[in-house]
N, C-alpha and C positions, 0 to 999 in steps of 0.2 A: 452637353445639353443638360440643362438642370430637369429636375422632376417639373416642376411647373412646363415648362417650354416642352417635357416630351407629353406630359399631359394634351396642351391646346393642340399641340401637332397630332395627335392622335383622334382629337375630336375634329379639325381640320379635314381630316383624312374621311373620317367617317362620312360627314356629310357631303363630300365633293366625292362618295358611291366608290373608293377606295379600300376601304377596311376591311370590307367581306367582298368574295366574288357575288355578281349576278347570275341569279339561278333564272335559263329563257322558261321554266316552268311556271313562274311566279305569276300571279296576275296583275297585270300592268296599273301605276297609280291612276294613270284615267278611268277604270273603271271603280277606285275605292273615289274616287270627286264626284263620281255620279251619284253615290249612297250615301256620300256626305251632303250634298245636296238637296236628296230624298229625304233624306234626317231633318234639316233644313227645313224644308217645307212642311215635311209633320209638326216640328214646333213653334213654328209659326200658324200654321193651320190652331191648335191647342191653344193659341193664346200665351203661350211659355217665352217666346223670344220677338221680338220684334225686324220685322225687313228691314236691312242696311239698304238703304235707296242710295247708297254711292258703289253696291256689289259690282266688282271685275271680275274679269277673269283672263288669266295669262294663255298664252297657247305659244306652239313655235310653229313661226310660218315655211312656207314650200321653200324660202331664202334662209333657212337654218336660223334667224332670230328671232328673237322671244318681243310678241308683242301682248297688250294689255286692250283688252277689248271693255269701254264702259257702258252706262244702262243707257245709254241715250245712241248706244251703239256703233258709237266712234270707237276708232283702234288708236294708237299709239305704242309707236318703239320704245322698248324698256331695254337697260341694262339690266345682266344678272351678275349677280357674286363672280361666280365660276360655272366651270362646264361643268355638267350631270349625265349619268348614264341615259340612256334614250327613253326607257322605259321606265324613267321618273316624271315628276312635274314640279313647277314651281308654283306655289303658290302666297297668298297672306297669312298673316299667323289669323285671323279675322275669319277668314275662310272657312276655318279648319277647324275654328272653338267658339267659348262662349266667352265672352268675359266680366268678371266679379257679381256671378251669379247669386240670387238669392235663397237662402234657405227658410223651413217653416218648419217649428216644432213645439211641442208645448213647453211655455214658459219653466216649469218645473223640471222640464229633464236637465239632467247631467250630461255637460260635454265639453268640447276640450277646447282651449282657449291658447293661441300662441302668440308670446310678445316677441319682437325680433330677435332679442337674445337666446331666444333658445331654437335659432335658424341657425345651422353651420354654415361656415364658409367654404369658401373653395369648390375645389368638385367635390367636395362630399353630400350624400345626399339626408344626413343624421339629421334629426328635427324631436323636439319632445315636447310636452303640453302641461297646462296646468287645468286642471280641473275647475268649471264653473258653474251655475245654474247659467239654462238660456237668456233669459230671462235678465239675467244681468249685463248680458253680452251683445244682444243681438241688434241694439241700436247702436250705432258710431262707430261700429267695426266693418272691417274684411267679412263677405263670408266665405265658406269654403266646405267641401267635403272631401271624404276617401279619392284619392287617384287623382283629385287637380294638382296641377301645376302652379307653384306661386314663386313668386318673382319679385323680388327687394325692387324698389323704385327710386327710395332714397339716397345720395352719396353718403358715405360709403362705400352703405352695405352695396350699390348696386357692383361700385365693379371690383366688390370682396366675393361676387358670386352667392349671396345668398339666396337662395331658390332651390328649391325641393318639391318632387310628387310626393304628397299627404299620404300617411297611410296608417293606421292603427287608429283614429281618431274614437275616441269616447262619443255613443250612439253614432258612430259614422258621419258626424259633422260638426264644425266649430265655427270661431268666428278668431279673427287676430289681427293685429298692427291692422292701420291706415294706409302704412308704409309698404304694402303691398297691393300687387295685382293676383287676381287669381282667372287661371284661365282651365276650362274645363275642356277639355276633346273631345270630338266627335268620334264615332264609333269605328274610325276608320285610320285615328294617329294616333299610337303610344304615346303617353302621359311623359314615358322613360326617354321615347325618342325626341318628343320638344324640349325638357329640360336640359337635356345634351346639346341641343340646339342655344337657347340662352346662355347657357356654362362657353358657348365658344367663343375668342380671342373676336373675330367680326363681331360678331352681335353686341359684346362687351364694350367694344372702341367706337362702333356707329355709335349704339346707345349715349357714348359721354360725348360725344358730337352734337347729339338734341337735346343735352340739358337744356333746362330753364330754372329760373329761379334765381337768388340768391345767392352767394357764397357762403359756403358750409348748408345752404339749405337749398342744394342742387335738384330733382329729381326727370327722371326720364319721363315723356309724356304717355300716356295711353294711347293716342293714336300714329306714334312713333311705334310703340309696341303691336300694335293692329297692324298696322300697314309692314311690317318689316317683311321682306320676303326670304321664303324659307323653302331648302328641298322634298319633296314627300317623294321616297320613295315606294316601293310596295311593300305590304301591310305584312308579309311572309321577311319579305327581306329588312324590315323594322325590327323585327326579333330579334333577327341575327345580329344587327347591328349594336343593340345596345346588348346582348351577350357579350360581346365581343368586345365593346369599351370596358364595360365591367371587368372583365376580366383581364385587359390591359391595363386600367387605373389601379385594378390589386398589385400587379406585378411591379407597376413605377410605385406605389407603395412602397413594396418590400425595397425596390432600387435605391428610393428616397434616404432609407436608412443609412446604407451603404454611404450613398453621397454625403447626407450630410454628415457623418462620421468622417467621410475626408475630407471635407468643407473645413471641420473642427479644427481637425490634424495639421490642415495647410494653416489655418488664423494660428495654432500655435507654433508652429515648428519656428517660425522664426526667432520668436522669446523662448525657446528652450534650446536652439543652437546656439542666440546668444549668451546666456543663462552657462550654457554648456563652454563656450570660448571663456566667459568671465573664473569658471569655476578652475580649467585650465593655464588662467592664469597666474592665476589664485595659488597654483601649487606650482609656481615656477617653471612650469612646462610649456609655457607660448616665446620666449625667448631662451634664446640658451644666454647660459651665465657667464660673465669676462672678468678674469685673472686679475685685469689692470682694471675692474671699477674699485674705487674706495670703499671699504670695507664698512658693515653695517658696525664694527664696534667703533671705528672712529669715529662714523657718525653717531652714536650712543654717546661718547665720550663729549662731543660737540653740545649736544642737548643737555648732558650734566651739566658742562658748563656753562650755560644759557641761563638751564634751572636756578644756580649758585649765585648769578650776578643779579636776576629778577629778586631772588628770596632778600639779597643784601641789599638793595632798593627798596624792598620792602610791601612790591608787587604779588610778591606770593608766601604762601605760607610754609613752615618747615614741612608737613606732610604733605606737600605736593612736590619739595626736591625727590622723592621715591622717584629709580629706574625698574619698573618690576618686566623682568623676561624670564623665559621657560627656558633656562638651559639644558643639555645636554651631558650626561657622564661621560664617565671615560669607555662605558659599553655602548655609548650611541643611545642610550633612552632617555626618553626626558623624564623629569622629575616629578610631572606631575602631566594629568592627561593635556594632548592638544588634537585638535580637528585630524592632522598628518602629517606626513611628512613633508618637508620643504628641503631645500637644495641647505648645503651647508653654511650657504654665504651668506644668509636669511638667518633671522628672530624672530621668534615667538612676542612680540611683545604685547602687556598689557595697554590698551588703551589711552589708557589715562595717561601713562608712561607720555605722548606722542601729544595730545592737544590738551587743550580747554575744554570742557563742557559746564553749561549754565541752562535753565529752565528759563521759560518766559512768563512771563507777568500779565494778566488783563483788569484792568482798571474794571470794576462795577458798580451798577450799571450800565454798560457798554454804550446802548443807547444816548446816555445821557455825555457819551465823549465823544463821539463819532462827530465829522465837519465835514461842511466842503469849501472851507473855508482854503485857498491857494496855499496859506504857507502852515495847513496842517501838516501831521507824520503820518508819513504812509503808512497802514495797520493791514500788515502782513498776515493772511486765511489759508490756511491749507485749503478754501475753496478754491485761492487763486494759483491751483496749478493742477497740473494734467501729470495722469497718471503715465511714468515712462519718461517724463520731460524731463530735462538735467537744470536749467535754469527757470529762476521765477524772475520775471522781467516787467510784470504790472501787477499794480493793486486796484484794487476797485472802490477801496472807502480809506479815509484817512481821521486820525482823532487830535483833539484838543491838545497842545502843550500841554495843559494842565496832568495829562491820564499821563506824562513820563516815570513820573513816579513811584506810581504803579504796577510798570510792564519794564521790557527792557529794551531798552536802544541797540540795535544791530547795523555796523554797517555794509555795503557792496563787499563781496567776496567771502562774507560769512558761509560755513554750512548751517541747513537746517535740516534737523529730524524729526520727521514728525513721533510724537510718543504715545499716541491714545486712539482708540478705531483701530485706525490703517495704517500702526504703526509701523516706524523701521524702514519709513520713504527717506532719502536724501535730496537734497535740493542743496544747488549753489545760488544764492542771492545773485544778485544784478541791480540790487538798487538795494536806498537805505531805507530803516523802518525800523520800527515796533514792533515785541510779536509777544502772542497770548502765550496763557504757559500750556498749550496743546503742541507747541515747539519748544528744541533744543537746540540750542545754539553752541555750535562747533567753533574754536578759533584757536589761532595761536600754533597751528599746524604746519605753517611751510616752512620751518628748518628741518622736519623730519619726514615731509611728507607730500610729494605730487599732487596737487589740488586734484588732478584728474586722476588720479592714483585712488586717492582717498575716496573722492566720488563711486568707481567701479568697487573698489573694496565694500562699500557700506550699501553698494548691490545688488554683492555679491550671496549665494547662499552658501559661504563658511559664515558672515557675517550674521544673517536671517539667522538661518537654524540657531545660532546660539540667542538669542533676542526671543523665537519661541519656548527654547528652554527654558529662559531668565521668569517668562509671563506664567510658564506653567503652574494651571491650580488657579490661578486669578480670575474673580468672577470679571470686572473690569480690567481688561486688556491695555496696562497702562505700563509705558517703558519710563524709569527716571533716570537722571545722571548718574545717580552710584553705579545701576543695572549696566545702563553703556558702558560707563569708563569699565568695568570689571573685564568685557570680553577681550577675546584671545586676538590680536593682528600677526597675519605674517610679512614681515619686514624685510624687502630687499635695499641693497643698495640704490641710492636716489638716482644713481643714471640708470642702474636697471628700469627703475620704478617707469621714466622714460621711455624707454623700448617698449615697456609693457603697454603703455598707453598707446604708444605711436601703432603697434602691433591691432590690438582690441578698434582703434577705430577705423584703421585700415579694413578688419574684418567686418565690422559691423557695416562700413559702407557698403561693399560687397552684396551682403543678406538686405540692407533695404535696396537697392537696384538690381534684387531678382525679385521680389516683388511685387 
């Protein structure tokens, strides 16, 4: 059960006369209706409130149901919520209060002024004020004093649960939002016990049953609010009750914590067991190694001679025939530092060694290339892709022939990294395009390298961490081609490099269908 759901369930409890025992000492709520009542007719006698000429009143008949008796002295059968201890009653929230009563003070005084924002949500009952003269407030506002009850009306706030009993108020009285009701109690219902009353899961889901209005400009009505029907129990046992949530909502609190820390734990564990498989594989320990695969120097051997017939073609330059790997002595150390150890059938090789790397290009004014003209180029966004995803399969804008010039032409099956932000993403193409120079473009890889190999390598954090080293000290966070090609790969044999794949996606299917 999460904190929210033991929250409602505890306010649930509360007013369906569960939370606390009943004490037969108490004095029963029929006699606090009678003084509310009494209350009633004094403020009206005073000229303060005005007769409801629609007043009921609930009672439960000699047949155990709850009927509503009106001023014209007709009865009518009512449903209620839930059952109630016997020594409660049901009543209207109307009953019980006054609502958005008026205040009177000299224009000059100072007092406190609350806009919805600084109403918490939730069940918490946190509220704070801004200081104003009356004077400036007291028309086209809410009013309100110490101990009312107020009550968000607007969606939203209404079922964020914004509502709160007032208390600390500058002179003991303010005015705030439109966007509230304020309802004041009679001398006979806790301020604490109705707020707990509205804060509950019923009250919150009738309540978005009587919107009206608009969409986005929803609000509950006032006489949805008046008329809602609500438990009272006794005046002794309202104490106890909102004691008793209070000190239940502190504890799912502190539980909250708890949770959501393994809330955390659960959203990651699965990117850090994957994380964790990758890193595993990484050092040669997710498959074991075979005798009969062809060996990483023939393959080395293979790629020279690749290198050798492109240079004499005239495709590449003499400093790009360089094979650079980390060997090993004759005492088993390598020459120079690497990440760690790997199986012996495995190379350390540099980068560069293994692919192509090229930067990308963007034509500017950008705007002035962008089409949607049919037979533009697709203009490839690191906005168009998702954090985690392995391929980019759509673009969203495409530019003029003319910007080729520019930027660089990439086709389907290229890798891309991104280099600047959030750099050190990989991406396999799925289509062809254009790309800014906020990518890199990877190619010329598969004589030495598993397209899906390559992919979890550049994943991987052997990969990262060296890529944060490379940036270290840089105010802009930017990776370029020399920076990649420099880092360390470890290289198995290509039918290993297979296993390893087949291995890493066998697992990872596994961790998303637990899930």
């Amino acid at each position: 059960m999460t904190p929210e759901q033991l929250k409602a369930s505890i306010l649930q409890r509360a007013m369906e006369g569960k939370l606390v025992p009943q004490n037969p000492n108490d004095e029963p709520a029929s006699e606090l209706l009678k003084r509310i009542k009494a209350e009633k007719e004094k403020l009206i006698s005073e000229g303060k409130i005005k007769r409801d000429k629609k007043e009921t009143e609930i009672f439960r008949g000699d047949d155990g149901k709850h009927y509503e008796k009106f001023a014209d002295g007709s009865t009518q059968e009512i449903d209620v919520p839930y059952d109630i201890p016997e020594n409660w009653e049901w009543v209207r929230v109307k009953d019980v209060t006054i609502t958005n009563p008026k205040n009177n003070m000299n224009d000059d005084s100072l007092t406190s002024f609350l806009p919805m924002k600084l109403i918490s949500d939730g069940y918490s009952t946190n509220h704070s004020f801004e200081i104003k003269k009356w004077g400036d407030i007291k028309k086209g506002f809410t009013h309100f004093q110490n101990k009312d009850v107020i009550l968000a009306k607007i969606t939203p706030c209404f079922q964020n649960r914004k509502s709160t009993v007032l208390t600390d108020l500058e002179g003991g009285m303010g005015a705030g939002t439109t966007e509230i009701y304020t309802f004041r109690t009679l001398s006979s219902l806790l301020s604490e016990f109705l707020l707990y009353i509205f804060k509950t899961q019923d009250f919150i889901s009738a309540g978005i049953k009587n919107f009206s209005g608009t969409a986005g400009q929803q609000r509950v009505p006032r006489i949805f609010v008046e008329n809602y029907c609500i438990p009272l129990p006794p005046l002794s046992e309202q104490k106890r009750i909102v004691k008793a949530i209070e000190e239940a909502l502190a504890k799912v609190d502190e539980y909250a914590e708890s949770y959501n820390r393994l809330e955390q734990l659960d959203k990651e564990f699965p990117d850090k067991l994957k994380k964790s498989i990758l890193q595993y594989a990484m050092q040669g320990k997710l498959v074991e190694q075979d005798p009969n695969d062809e060996s990483v120097e023939v393959l080395l051997e293979k790629i020279r001679a690749e290198k050798q017939k492109l240079f004499e073609e005239g495709k590449i330059k003499k400093k790009d025939l360089e094979i650079s790997i980390v060997s090993q002595g004759d005492d088993n150390s390598y020459y120079e530092e690497v990440p760690y150890e790997i199986p012996k059938s495995w190379e350390w090789v540099r980068f560069s060694t293994l692919v192509e790397i090229v930067r990308g290009g963007s034509p500017r004014p950008i705007k002035d290339y962008l089409t949607s003209e049919v037979d533009g180029i697709n203009w490839i966004k690191i906005g168009d892709t998702e954090k985690g995803e392995k391929y980019i399969n759509n673009v969203k804008e495409k530019i003029k022939k003319s910007g080729l010039n520019k930027t660089r032409f990439v086709k389907k099956g290229t890798f891309l990294l991104t280099n600047s932000m959030s750099f050190g993403r990989p991406y396999i193409l799925n289509v062809d395009g254009a790309i800014h120079d906020g990518w890199l473009a990877i190619s010329n890889y598969e004589n030495s390298l598993n397209r899906d190999y390559l992919f979890y390598i550049l994943s991987s954090n052997v990969v990262y961490s060296q890529f944060l080293s490379l940036i270290s000290g840089a105010v802009v966070k930017n990776l370029n081609s020399d920076k990649v090609a420099s880092i360390l790969i470890p290289l198995p044999p290509l039918s290993e490099q297979t296993r390893i794949v087949d291995k890493i996606e066998q697992s990872f299917a596994h961790i998303d269908a637990l899930i």
